[in-house]
PANUVO-214162 format. One record per residue (C-alpha): x, y negated, z negated. Coordinates in steps of 0.1 Angstrom, whole numbers, padded with zeros to 4 digits, always signed. Each point is the difference from the previous one (the first is absolute). Layout:
# PANUVO-214162
XYZ
...
//
This chain:
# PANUVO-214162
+0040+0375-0010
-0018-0006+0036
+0002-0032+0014
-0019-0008+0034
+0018+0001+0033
+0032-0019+0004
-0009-0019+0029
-0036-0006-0014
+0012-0017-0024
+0026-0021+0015
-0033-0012+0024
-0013-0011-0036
+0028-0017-0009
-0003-0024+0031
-0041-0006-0002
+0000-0005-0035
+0028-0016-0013
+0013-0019+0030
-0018-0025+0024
-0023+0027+0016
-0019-0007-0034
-0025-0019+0017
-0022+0034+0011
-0009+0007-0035
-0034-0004-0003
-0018+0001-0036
-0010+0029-0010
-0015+0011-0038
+0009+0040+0005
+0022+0014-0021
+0026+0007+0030
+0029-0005-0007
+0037-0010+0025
+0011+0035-0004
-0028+0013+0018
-0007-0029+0022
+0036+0012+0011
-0008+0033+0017
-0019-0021+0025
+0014-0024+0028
-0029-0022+0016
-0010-0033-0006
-0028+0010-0022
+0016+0020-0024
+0018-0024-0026
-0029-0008-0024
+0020-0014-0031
-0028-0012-0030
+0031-0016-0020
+0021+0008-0038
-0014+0034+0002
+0012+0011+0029
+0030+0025-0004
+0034-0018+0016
+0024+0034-0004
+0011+0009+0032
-0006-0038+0010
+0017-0024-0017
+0038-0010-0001
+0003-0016-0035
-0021-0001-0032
-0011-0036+0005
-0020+0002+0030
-0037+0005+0002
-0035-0006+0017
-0031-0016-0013
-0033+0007+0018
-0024-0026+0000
-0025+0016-0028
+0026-0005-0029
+0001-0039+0016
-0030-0007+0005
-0014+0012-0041
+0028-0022-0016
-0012-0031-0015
+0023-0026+0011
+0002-0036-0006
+0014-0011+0030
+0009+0018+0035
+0036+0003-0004
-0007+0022-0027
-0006+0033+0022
+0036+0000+0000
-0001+0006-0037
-0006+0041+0010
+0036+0001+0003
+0017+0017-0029
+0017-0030-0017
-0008-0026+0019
-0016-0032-0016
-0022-0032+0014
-0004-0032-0015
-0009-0035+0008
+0015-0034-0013
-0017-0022+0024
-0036+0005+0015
-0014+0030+0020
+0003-0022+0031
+0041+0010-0005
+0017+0030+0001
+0007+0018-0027
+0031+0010-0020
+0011+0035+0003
+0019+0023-0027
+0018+0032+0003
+0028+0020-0009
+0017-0029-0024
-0004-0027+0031
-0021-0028-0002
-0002-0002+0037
-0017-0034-0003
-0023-0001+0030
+0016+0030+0015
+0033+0001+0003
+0016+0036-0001
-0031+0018+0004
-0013+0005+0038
-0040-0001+0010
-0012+0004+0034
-0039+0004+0011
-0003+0023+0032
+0040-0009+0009
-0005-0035-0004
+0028-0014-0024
-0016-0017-0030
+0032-0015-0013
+0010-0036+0012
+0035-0010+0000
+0015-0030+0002
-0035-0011-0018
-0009-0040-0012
-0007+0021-0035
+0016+0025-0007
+0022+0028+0021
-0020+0027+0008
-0031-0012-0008
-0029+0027+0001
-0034-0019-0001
-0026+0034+0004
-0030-0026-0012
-0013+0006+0036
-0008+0038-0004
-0035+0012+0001
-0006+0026-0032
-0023+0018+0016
+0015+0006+0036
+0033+0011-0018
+0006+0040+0011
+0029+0011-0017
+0032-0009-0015
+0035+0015+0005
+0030-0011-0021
+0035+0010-0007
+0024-0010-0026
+0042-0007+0005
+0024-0005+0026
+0001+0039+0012
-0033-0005+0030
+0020-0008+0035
-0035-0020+0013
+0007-0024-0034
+0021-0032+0016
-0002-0037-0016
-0016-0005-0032
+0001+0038-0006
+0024+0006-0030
-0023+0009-0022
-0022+0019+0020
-0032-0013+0025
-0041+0006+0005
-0015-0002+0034
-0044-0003+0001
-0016+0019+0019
-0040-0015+0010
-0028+0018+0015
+0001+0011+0034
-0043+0011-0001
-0025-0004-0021
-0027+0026-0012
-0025-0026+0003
-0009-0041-0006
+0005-0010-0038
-0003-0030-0021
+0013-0014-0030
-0015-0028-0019
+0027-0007-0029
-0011-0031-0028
+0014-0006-0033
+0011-0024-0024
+0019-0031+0005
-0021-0007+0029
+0013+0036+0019
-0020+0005+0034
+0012+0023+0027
-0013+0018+0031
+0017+0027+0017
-0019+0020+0035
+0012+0021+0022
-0013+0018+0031
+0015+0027+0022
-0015+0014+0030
+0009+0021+0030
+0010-0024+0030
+0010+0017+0033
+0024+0027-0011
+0008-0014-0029
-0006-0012-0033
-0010-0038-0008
+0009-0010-0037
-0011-0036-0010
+0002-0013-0039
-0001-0030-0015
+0002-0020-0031
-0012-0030-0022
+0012-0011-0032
-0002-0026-0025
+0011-0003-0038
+0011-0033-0026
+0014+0026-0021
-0004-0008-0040
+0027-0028+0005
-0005-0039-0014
+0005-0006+0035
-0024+0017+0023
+0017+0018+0025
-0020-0006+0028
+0010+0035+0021
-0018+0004+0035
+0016+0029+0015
-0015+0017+0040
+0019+0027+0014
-0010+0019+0027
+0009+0033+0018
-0011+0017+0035
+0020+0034+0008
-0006+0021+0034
+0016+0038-0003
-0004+0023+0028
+0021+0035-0001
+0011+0017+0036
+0005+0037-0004
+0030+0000-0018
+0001-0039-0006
-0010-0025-0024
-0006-0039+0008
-0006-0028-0016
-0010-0038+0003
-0001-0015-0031
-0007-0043-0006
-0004-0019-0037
-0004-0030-0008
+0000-0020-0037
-0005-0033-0012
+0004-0012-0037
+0001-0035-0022
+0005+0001-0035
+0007-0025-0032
+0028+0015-0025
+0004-0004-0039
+0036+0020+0007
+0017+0002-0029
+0000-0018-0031
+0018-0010-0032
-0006+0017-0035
+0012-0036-0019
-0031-0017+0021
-0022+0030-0020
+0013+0000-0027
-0003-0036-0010
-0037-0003+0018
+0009-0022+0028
-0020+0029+0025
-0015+0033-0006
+0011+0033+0010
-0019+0000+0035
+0018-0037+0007
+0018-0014+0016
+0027-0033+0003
-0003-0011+0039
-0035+0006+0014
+0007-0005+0039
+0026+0034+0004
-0017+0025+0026
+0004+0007+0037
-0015+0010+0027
+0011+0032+0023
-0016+0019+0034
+0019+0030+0015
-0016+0012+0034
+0016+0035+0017
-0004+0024+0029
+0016+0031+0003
+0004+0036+0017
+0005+0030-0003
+0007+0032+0016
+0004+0036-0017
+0008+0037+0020
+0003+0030-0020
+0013+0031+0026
+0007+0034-0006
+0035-0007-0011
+0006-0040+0004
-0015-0033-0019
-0002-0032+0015
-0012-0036-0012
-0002-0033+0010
-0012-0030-0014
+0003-0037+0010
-0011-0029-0017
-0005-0039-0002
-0008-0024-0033
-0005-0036-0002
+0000-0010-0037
-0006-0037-0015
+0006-0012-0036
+0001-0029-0020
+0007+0001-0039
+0000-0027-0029
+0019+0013-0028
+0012-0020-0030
+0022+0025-0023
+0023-0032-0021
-0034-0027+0001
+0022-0032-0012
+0036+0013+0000
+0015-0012+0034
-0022-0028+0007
-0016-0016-0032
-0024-0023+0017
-0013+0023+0026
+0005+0028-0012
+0019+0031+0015
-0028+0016+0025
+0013+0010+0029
-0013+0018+0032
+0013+0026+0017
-0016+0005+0041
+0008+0023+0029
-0014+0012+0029
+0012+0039+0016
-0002+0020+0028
+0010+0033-0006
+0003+0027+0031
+0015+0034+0000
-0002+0039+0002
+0008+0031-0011
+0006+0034+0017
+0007+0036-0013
+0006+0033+0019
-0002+0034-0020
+0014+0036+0013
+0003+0033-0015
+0027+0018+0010
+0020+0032-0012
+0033+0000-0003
+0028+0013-0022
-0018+0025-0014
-0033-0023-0013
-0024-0024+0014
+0004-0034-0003
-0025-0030+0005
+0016-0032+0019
-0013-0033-0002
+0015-0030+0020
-0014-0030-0006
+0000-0038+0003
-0016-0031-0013
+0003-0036+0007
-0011-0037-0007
+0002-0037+0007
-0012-0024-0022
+0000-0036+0014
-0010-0029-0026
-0009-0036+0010
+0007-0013-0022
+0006+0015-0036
+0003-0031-0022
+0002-0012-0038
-0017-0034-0006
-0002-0019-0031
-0036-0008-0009
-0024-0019-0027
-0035+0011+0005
+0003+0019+0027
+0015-0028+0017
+0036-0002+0022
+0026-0022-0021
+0032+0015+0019
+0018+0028+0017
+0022+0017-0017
+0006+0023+0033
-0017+0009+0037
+0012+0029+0019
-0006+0016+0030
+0010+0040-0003
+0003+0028+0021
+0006+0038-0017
+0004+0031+0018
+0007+0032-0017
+0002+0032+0014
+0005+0040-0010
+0005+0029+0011
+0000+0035-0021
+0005+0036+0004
-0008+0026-0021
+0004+0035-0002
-0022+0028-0026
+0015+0030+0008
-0012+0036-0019
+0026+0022-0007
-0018+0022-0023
-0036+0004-0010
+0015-0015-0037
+0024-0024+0016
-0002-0032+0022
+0015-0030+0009
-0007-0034+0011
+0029-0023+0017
-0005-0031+0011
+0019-0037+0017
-0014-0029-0001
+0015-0032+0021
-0014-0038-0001
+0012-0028+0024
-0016-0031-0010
+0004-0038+0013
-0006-0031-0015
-0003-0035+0016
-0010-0033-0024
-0004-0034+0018
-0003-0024-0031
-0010-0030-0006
+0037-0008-0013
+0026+0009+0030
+0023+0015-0027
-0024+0026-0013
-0005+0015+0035
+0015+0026+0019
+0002+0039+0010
+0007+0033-0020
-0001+0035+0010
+0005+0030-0022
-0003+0040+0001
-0002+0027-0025
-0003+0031+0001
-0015+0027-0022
+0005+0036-0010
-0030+0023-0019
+0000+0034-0010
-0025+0024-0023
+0008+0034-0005
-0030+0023-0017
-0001+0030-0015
-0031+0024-0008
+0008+0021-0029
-0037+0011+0007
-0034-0005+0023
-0016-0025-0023
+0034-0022-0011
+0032-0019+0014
+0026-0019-0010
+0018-0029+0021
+0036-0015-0001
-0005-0035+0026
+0021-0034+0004
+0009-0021+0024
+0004-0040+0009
-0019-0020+0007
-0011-0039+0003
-0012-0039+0002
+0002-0025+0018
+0005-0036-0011
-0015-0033+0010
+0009-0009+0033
+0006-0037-0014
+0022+0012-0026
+0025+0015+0027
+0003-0031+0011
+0002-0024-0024
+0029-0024-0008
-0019-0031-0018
-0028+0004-0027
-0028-0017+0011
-0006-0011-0029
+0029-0016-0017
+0024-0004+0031
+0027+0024-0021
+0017+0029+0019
-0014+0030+0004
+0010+0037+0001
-0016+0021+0029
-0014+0034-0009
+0006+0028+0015
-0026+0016+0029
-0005+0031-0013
+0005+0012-0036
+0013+0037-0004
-0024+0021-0028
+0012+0036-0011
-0017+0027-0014
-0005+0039-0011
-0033+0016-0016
-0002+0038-0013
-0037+0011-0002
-0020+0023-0007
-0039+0007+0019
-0018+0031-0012
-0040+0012-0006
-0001+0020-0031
-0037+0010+0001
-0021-0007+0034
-0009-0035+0005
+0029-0012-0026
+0021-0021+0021
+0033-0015-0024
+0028-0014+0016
+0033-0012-0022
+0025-0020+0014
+0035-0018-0018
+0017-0026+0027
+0026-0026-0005
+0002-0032+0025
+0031-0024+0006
-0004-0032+0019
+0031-0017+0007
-0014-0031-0001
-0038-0017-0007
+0005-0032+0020
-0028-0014+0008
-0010-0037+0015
-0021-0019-0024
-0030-0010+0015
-0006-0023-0026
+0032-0019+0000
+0011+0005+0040
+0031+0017-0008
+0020+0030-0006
+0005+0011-0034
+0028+0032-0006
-0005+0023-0025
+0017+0029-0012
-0001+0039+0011
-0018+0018-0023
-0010+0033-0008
-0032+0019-0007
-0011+0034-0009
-0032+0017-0014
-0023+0028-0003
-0031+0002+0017
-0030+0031-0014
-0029+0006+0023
-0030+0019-0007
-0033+0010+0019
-0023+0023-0011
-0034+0011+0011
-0016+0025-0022
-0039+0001+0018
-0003-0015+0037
-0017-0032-0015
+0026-0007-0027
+0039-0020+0003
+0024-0006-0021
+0030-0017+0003
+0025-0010-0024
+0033-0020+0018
+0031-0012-0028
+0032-0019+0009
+0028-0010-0016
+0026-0024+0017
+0032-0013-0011
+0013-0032+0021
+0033-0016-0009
+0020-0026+0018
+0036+0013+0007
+0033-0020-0004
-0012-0023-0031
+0010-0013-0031
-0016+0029-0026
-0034-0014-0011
-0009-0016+0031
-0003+0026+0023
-0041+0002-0003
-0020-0001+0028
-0025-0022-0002
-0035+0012+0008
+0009+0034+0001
-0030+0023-0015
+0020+0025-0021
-0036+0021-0010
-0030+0009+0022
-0031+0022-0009
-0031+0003+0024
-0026+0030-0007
-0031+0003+0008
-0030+0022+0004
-0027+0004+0031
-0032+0015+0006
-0012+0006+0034
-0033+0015+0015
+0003+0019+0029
-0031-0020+0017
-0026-0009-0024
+0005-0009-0039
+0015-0021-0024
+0038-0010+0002
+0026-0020-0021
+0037-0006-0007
+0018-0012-0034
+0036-0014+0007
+0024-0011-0024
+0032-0019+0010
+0031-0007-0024
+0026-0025+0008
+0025-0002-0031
+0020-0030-0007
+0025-0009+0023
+0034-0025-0002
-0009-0035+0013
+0037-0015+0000
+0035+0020+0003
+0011+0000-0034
-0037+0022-0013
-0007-0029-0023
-0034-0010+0014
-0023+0032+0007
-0033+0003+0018
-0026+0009-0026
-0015+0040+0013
-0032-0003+0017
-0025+0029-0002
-0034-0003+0024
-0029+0029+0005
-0022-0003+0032
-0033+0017-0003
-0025+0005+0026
-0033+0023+0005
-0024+0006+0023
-0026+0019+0017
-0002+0015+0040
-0038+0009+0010
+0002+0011+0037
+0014-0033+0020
-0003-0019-0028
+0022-0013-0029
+0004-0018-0032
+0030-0009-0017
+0005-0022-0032
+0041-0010-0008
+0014-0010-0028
+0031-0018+0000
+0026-0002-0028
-0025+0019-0022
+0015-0007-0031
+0002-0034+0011
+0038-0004-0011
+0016-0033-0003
+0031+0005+0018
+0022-0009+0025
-0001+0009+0037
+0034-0012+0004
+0026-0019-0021
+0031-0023+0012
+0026-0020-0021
+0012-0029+0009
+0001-0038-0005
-0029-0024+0008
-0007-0034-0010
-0036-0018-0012
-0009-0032-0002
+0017-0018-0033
+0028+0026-0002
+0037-0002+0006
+0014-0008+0031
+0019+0034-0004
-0032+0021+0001
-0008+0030-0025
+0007+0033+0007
-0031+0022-0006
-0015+0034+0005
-0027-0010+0033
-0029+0024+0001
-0029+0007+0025
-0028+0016-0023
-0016+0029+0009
-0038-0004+0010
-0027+0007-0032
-0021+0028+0002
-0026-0006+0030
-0030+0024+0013
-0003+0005+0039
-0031+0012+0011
+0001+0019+0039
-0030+0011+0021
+0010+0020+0030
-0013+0017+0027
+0016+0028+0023
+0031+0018-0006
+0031-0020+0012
//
């Protein structure tokens, strides 16, 4: 077996699969990381996505890159779909596409986000101690088309992963240069209009990136939506022999109405439709504004980065889940506000060194963040309108980690990767009730370790665990009254320890077949969370999940992908009666497949994807189930010289289904004062044609 040279590789190892990711550049060649690897300049890592070959590279089964070709050809409905690419990993939407969406993976619903990590260029994505939901992940911001690549990896066994990372973390990458101006002029039905431009051009020594924007859409809802999203980039990237730099600013503003979920009783008896809804003022309104840096230094035997960044974020949501159940003359809407600043930065430092026999690559690194809220509040509301507070806090939340990590190559069959995490984090709540403030601090720290094994050049096998991570509300540490009711209540702890081991398999058993098998199990000693909703804590049990997760990619002719991701996932709570140890929400079945054709320049393109969700528990004890939802996306086009056409077609088969279903009790006008507990259900959208004109190559 040959494998390229030791220390070549370890140089790989950093650039693409570590923060020095940032000087891929697209690239639609066939090259592939192995032989990017016998290079070791800044220009050499040219990484087109799925079909690039990751032996040699990669520490576990479940990591991977996606280049910005395989993004850009997917129909999607909404943005936070890109994130879809990841094998296993599911988006949905309950509310409006003003919101962020609900995330699935490996047996977690991770609600807005919790337990998975996403970053964008360092920046954390993730908001603790959020007025929503912890961890909330809003990616309704992104620009599709200034989106470069994706990198992703799965479990608690990746040193870099701290909070929110236990069941594994995404960070985007966006265009650094462009190869010239486009335009995209998007319309549809349900009123769909959307712009998107971009320019780039050679300023000083550098590179000037500017992109923008518009959006509009009332969705097929009873209620129009009334979405009017702007977003807005600029990015300045300028290299110095051995350097890379980086200014990069964004800025986003949405307003939205919501349907959220509703009842199936209310369809059922013909009180509303299936596109309906029961209050008609929920929405919000959100803006996130950023600025960040970045420095990267590749040398002959060292890798450095640095990036620093601030985020100011604003949101106000309406949400009425219960409509009549608390308050049957008003009704149950409440609003949940806050306003963050977020500041922090991450460092890294790479060396390869020989010792003992082998060389080893070692990576020190650090990352860190403030978030301060003023305030983060949960009002009572009727019509968009303040009735009461229910709380008002002021909170400040710093967390900070540091990792080291060693890959170390004993034999040209045989390596390791060992790795320590540690996380101090601080929390400070000044409430609006004196009894529900105060200070916590907490640490944890984390071991990782992979070991692979190449039985030959074009397969390997990998035994990985570690711990890992999340943090809880910082209002939850705190807390000795509920809001709410004036009753005790429990404090959570900080951080929550997760657990967890994979075995996988990564092989290529005819060129351009990329498959990649992986079996994990995940432990969480606890899921407390605060409820947003309620303005408390609410403890759960530990639990316990395990799966298996297929990946294939296949490219049999240059124009032509195919992919075919399944999942399986079993999620059980730990320390229950027998019979109620379901977790509710957790996806137990996932298929995504799909099939792409790409011209090289000029020519006619498509892409048919099918996605298969099956049915799901909605309460502990598996007697409710969410019914299996099966979509296909299809889109076609044609690429003339700088110029493009592109018609989409959305939930093909036009399905009646369910984007996401809940189970609980809710009350409508007339019925008991007890409420009625019922399966909740936001439809998926009906089948809907986009049209796209473009111009230039984004």
């Amino acid at each position: 077996m040959s494998r390229p040279a030791s220390h070549a590789i370890g140089l790989t190892a950093l650039v693409a699969f570590s923060a020095t990711t940032a000087f891929a550049q697209r690239d639609t060649s066939t090259t592939t990381a192995r032989d990017t690897a016998k290079a070791r300049s800044l220009t050499v890592v040219q990484v087109p996505g799925r079909a690039d070959d990751l032996i040699g590279v990669a520490s576990t089964a479940s990591q991977g890159h996606i280049g910005s070709a395989e993004l850009r050809l997917r129909p999607i409905t909404r943005e936070g779909e890109l994130l879809e690419t990841v094998p296993g990993l599911i988006v949905t939407q309950h509310s409006s596409d003003g919101k962020a969406n609900q995330y699935f993976i490996r047996g977690f619903n991770l609600d807005h986000g919790t337990d998975f990590q996403t970053r964008l260029e360092g920046m954390p994505l993730n908001s603790p101690t959020h007025a929503h939901g912890q961890g909330y992940t809003d990616l309704n911001f992104l620009i599709p088309e200034l989106v470069d690549y994706l990198d992703y990896r799965l479990g608690v066994s990746h040193p870099e992963l701290g909070d929110f990372g236990s069941a594994g973390g995404a960070e985007f990458h966006l265009k650094s240069k462009l190869d010239g101006p486009f335009a995209t002029v998007e319309a549809g039905e349900n009123a769909l209009a959307r712009v998107a431009l971009g320019t780039a051009k050679r300023v000083g020594h550098g590179d000037l990136l500017l992109g923008g924007e518009l959006k509009s859409y009332s969705g097929p809802w009873v209620l129009d939506e009334a979405l009017r999203k702007l977003s807005g980039l600029a990015r300045y990237s300028w290299q110095q022999n051995a350097s890379r730099f980086s200014l990069l600013g964004m800025a986003y503003h949405n307003t939205w109405n919501a349907s959220d979920q509703i009842p199936e009783r209310a369809v059922e008896n013909g009180a509303i439709g299936r596109f309906g809804y029961i209050d008609g003022t929920d929405g919000g309104n959100t803006e996130r504004y950023s600025l960040s840096g970045s420095w990267y230094h590749i040398g002959a035997r060292t890798s450095q980065s640095v990036q620093v960044f601030g985020v100011y974020s604003d949101l106000s949501l309406f949400s009425n889940f219960t409509y009549f159940l608390d308050n049957p003359t008003q009704g149950d809407q409440f609003n949940q506000r806050e306003k963050r600043l977020m500041i922090g930065a991450n460092a890294s430092h790479a060396t390869l060194l020989q010792a003992v026999g082998a060389e080893h690559t070692l990576t020190v690194g650090m990352q860190s963040r403030a978030d301060f809220l003023s305030p983060v509040g949960l009002y009572r509301t009727e019509r968009r309108e303040r009735l009461s507070t229910v709380r008002e806090d002021q909170v400040s939340e710093t967390g900070t980690g540091g990792y080291i990590e060693a890959e170390s190559r004993w034999r040209p069959w045989l390596r390791t990767t060992l790795g320590m995490r540690g996380d101090v984090y601080a929390f400070d709540v000044t409430s609006d009730r004196a009894e529900n403030s105060g200070r916590r601090t907490a640490a944890i720290a984390s071991p990782k370790a992979s070991l692979v094994f190449a039985p030959t050049a074009t397969t390997e096998l990998y035994l990985s665990g570690g711990l890992g991570f999340h943090s809880n509300d910082a209002r939850g540490t705190t807390i000795t009254v509920d809001p709410a009711t004036g009753d005790p209540a429990q404090r959570v702890n900080p951080l929550v320890r997760s657990r967890g081991a994979e075995i996988g398999l990564r092989a290529n058993p005819v060129a351009d077949w990329r498959t990649t098998l992986a079996l994990w199990a995940l432990n969480l000693d606890s899921e407390l969370l605060f409820v947003g909703d309620g303005g408390t804590t609410e403890p759960s049990d530990r639990s316990r999940r395990s799966g298996v997760t297929l990946a294939n990619f296949y490219r049999p002719v240059p124009q032509l992908s195919l992919d075919a991701d399944v999942s399986f996932a079993h999620a059980r709570l730990a320390g229950v009666q027998p019979g109620a140890d379901h977790v509710p929400g957790a996806l137990e079945n996932v298929l995504a497949a799909g099939a792409t054709w790409a011209p090289r320049k000029t020519g006619p393109f498509g892409a048919l994807r099918v996605r298969h969700v099956g049915s799901y528990p909605l309460v502990e004890d598996n007697s409710v189930r969410a019914t299996a939802t099966t979509l296909v996306n299809a889109s076609a086009g044609y690429q003339l010289g700088g110029m493009r056409v592109e018609a989409s077609m959305l939930n093909l088969l036009n399905a009646r289904v369910s984007d996401i279903q809940y189970a609980y009790a809710s009350r409508l006008p007339g019925e008991a004062a007890s409420g009625t507990t019922d399966v909740h259900f936001h439809p998926v959208e009906p089948r809907q044609l986009r049209i796209s004109l473009g111009w230039g190559t984004p």
